[in-house]
N, C-alpha and C positions, 0 to 999 in steps of 0.2 A: 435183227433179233426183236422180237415182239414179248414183253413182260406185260402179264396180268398181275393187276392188282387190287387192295383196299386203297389207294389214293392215287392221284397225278401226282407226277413229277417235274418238275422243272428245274433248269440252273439258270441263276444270275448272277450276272458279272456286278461288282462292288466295286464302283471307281472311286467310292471313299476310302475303304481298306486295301484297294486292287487285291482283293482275294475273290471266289466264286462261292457264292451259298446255293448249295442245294434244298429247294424248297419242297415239302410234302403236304400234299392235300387230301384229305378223306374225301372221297368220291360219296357224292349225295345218294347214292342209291346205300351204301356202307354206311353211312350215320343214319340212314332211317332205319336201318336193320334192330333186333332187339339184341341187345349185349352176348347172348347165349351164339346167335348166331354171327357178330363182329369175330369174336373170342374165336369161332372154328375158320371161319375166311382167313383171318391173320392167319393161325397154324397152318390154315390150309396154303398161304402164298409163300409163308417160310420149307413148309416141304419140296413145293414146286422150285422156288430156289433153289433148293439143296440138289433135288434131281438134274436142274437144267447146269448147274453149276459141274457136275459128276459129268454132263456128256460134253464139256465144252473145250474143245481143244487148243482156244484161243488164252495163251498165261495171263495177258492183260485183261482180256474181257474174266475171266474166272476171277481177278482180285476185284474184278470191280464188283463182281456180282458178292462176292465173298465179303466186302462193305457192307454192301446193300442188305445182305442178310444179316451180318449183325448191327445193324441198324433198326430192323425187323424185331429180333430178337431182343432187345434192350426194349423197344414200345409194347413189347408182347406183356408184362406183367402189369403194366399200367393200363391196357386194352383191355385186360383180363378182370381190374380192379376197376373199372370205368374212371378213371382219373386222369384222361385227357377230350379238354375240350375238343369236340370232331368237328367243330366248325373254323376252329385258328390253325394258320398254317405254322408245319417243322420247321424252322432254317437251322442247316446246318452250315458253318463256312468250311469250307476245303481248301488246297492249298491248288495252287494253279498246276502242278502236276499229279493231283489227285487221280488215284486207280477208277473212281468212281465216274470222272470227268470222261474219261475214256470207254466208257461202259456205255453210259449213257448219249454219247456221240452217233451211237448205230441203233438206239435203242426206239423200237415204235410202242407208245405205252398205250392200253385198252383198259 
């Protein structure tokens, strides 16, 4: 599965907490952007979610994507508000059998 986005994604494993954080990065072409146009990319990669999520007939890849978009959806207001720095990465920790963990296993990011 190939996901376009406003950021890279990555997972790393946490042999301090032995959990997995999923990390998010704003793609340098995305922070040079002017806010007006961040604001419709994000909408724009949350709809693509939604559609690609609608054709997917895999339960586990559909929860992970269904993650991934509200995930999306919670930085959409603060995207909106310019109130995250686009240069520091998300970490999120997951649980080792995170939906998300599995999504992201087949996942090629551009």
């Amino acid at each position: 599965m190939q996901i376009n986005g406003p950021f890279s994604v990555s997972v790393v494993d946490n042999t301090d907490t032995q959990s997995r954080e999923l990390h998010l990065s704003f793609k340098p072409a995305f922070q040079r952007q002017p806010l007006a146009a961040r604001v419709e990319t994000v909408y724009s990669h949350m709809q693509s979610l939604q559609e690609s999520m609608e054709q997917e007939s895999n339960d586990a890849t559909r929860q992970g994507m269904l993650m991934m978009l509200q995930i999306v959806e919670e930085l959409y207001p603060h995207i909106e508000q310019d109130e995250i720095p686009l240069d520091e990465t998300i970490v999120i920790e997951m649980g080792a059998s995170s939906p998300l963990d599995k999504l992201l296993q087949g996942a090629v990011w551009r």
